[in-house]
Legacy VTK file of the C-alpha trace (Angstrom):
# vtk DataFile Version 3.0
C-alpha trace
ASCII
DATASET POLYDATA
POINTS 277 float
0.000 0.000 0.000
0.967 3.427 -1.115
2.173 5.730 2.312
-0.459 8.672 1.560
0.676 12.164 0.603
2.526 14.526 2.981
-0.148 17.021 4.579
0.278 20.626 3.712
1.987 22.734 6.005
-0.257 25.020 8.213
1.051 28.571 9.255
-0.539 31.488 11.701
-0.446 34.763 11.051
-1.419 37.575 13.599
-2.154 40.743 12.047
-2.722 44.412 12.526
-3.778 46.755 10.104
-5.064 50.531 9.896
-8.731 49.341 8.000
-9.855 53.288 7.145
-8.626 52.121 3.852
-9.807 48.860 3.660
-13.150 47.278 2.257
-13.556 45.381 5.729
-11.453 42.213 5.914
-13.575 39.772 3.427
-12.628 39.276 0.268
-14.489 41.426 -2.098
-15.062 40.829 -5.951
-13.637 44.322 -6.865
-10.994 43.733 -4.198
-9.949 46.479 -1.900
-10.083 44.243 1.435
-7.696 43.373 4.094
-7.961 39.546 2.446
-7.629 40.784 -1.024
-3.953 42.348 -0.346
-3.096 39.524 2.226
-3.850 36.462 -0.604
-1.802 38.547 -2.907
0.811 39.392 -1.227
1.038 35.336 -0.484
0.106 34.187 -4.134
3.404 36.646 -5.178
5.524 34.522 -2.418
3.989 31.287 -3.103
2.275 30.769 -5.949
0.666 27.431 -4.631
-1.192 29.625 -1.692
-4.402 31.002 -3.130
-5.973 31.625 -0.181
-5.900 32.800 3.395
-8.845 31.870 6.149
-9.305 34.510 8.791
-10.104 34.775 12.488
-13.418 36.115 11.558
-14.676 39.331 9.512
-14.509 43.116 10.403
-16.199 46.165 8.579
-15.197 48.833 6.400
-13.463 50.713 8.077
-12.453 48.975 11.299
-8.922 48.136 12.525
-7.378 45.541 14.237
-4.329 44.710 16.647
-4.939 40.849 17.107
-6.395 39.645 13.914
-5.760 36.166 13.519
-5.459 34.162 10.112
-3.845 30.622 8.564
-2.824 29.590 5.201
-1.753 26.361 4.053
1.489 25.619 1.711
2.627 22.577 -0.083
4.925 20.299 2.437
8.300 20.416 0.012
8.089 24.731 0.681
11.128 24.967 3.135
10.086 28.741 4.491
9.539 29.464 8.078
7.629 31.230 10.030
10.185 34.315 10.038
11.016 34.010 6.373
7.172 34.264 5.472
6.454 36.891 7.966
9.598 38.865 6.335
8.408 38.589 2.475
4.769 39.288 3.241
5.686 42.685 4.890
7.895 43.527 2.322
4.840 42.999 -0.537
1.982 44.426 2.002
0.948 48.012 1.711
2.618 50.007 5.337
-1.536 50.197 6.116
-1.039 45.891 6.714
1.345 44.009 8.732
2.341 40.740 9.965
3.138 40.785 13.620
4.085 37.126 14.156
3.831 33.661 12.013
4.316 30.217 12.767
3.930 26.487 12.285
0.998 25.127 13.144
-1.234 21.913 13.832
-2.490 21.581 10.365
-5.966 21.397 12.870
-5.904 25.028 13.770
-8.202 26.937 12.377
-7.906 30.549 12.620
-12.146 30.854 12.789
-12.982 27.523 13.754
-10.682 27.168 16.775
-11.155 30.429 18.300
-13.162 30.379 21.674
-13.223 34.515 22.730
-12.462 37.748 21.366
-11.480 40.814 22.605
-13.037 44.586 20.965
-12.133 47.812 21.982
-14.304 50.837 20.993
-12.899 54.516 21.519
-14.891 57.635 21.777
-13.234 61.209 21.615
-14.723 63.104 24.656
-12.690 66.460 24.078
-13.644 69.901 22.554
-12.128 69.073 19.305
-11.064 65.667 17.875
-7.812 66.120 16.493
-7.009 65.282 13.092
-4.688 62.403 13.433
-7.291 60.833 15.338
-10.012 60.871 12.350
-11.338 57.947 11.342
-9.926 56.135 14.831
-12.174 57.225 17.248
-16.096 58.522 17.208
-16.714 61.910 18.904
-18.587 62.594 21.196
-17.950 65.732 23.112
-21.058 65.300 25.910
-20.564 61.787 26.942
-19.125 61.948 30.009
-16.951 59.849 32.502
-15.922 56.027 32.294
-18.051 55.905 35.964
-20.998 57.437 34.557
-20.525 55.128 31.487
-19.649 51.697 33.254
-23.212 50.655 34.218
-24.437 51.108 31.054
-22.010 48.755 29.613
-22.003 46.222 32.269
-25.880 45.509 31.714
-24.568 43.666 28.501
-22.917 40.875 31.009
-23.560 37.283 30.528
-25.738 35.193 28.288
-28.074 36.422 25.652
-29.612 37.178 22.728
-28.196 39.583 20.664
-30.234 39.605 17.855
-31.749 42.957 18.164
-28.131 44.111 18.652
-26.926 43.029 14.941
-27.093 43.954 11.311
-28.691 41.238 8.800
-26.016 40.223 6.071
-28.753 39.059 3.713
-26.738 35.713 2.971
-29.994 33.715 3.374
-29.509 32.975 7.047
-30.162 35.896 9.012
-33.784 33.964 10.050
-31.920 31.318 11.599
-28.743 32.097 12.368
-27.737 31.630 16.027
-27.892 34.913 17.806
-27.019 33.769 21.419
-23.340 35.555 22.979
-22.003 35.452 26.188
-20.096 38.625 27.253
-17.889 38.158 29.793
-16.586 41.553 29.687
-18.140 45.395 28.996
-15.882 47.711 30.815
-14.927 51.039 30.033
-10.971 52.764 30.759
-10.258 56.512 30.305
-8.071 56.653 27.104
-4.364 57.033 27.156
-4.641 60.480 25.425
-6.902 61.832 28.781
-9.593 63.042 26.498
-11.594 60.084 25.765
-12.579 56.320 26.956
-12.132 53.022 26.033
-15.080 50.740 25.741
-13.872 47.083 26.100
-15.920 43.864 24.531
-14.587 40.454 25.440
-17.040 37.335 24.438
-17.209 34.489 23.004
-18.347 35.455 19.627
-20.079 38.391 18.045
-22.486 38.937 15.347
-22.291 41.455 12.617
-21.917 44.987 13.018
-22.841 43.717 17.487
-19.823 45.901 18.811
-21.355 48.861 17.342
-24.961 48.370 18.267
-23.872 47.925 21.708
-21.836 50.792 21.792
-24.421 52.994 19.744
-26.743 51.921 22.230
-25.199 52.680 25.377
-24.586 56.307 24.411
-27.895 57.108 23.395
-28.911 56.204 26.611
-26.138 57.461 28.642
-26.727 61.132 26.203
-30.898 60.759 26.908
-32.253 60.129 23.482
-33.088 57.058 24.070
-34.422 55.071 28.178
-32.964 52.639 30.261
-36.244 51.070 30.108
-36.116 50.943 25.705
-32.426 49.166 26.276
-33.658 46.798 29.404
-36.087 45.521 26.532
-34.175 44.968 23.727
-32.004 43.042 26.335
-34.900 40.854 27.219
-35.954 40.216 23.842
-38.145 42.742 22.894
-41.155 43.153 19.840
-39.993 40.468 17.245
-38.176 42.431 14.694
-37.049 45.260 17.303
-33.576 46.764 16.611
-31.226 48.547 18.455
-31.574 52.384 18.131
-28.316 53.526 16.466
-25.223 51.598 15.403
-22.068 53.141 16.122
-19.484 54.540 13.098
-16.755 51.937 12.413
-14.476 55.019 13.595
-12.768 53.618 16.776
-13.557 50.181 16.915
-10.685 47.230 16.506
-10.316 44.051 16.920
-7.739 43.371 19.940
-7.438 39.763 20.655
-8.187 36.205 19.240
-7.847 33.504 22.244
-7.859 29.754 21.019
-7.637 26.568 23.475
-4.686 25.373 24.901
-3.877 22.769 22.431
-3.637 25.804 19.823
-1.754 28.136 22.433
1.822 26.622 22.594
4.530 28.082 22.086
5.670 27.868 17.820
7.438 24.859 16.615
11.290 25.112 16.361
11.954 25.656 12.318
13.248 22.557 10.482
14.901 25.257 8.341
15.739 29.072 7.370
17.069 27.773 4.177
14.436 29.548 0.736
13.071 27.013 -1.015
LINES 1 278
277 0 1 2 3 4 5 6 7 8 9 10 11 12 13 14 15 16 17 18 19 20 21 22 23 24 25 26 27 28 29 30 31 32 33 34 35 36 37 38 39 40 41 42 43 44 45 46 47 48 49 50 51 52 53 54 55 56 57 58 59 60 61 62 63 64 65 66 67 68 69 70 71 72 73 74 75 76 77 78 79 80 81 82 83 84 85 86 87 88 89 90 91 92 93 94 95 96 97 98 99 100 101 102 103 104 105 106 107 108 109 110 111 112 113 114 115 116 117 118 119 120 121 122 123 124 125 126 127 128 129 130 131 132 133 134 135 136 137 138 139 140 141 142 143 144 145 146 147 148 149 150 151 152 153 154 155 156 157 158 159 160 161 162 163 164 165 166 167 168 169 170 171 172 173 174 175 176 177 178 179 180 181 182 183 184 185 186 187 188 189 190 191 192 193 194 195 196 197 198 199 200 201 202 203 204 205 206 207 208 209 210 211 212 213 214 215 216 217 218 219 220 221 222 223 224 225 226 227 228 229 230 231 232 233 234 235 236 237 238 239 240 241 242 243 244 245 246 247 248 249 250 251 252 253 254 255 256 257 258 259 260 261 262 263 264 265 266 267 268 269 270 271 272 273 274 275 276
């Protein structure tokens, strides 16, 4: 009997990237996304890797720290972790970069392993939001402080459903796609510039466009123009079809953290080789 085939090689990538230029992170037929430069910038270094599976999408617009992401190559293609991580940067636009890459189990899975994510949301509080900070943070002069803002957010604790808290995608499963989260954190931190907060998201999963609902939300209510009592319900289910009042901009939100299981959180494998194919 034949010994089967060597299995692919199976790499992790964590990313950050600026996304006020970017399409969102999914692959879009025009291009333009985070995906679209990442699967090129591969294809160019390998052409045997077509394609790149992420931790999970984010908008238009939105940025990201700890964006996670695999991509298979063909077992004979000697690069490392370092070597890959060195020609991707040099082919990415400066707006994209790869923090880290290395080896994995070929049964990681950059979406499919992931158990909790971490979102942070800032909000400009000051006078005037100064220009370097446009299109990273949503302004919001009135708001107030993180104590005055804290039980707001912490209302969003636990297990729930979130559907009146998230966009439809109109993919044909928005009727019954799972909408039940747990949050396990919704905390807010003065920013480090002193003229703004930090709203913090850390769950096991959200739904589309859910960050910015929640956020959106939260400051109507904290700002009056919308009740405690209209957010309690939407909480508890509300009319069927109810939505959340306002979804935040994609100004200020990124994506902070990816956390996997511990079989997929050890340390990276020790390179067979630096040697180039």
């Amino acid at each position: 009997m034949e010994a089967p085939p060597p299995a692919p090689r199976r790499f992790r990538l964590d990313l950050a990237y600026d996304g006020r230029p970017f399409a969102g992170w999914q692959s879009q037929p025009g291009g333009g996304s985070v995906q679209d430069a990442l699967e090129a910038a591969l294809a160019a270094t390998c052409p045997e890797v077509t394609s790149v599976q992420g931790s999970g999408r984010t908008d238009a617009g939105v940025s990201a720290t700890g964006q996670v992401a695999h991509f298979d190559t063909p077992p004979n293609w000697r690069m490392e972790g370092t070597d890959w991580l060195r020609a991707l940067n040099s082919k990415l636009p400066p707006t994209i970069r790869v923090m880290a890459c290395h080896e994995v189990d070929p049964a990681f899975h950059a979406r499919f392993s992931a158990v909790e994510k971490t979102y942070d949301y800032e909000i400009a509080t000051g006078e005037v939001l100064p220009p370097l900070r446009h299109g990273l943070a949503w302004h919001q002069r009135a708001l107030g402080t993180a104590d005055e803002l804290a039980p707001l957010l912490a209302r969003y604790l636990g297990t729930r459903d979130f559907r009146a808290f998230s966009a439809k995608r109109h993919d044909g499963y928005d009727d019954e796609r799972d909408t039940v989260r747990t949050l396990v954190e919704a905390s807010v931190r003065p920013s480090d510039s002193g003229d703004g907060l930090v709203l913090r998201f850390r769950g096991n999963g959200f739904l589309y466009k859910m960050v910015r609902f929640l956020v959106g939300t939260a400051v109507y209510v904290r700002l009056g123009r919308n009740s405690l009592g209209e957010m309690e319900a939407l909480l508890d289910g509300g009319a069927v079809g109810a939505k959340a009042p306002y979804c935040a901009p994609a100004a200020g939100l990124t994506l902070v953290k990816v956390c996997y299981p511990g079989d997929f959180a050890a340390p990276p494998r020790e390179p067979r080789s630096t040697a180039p194919r």
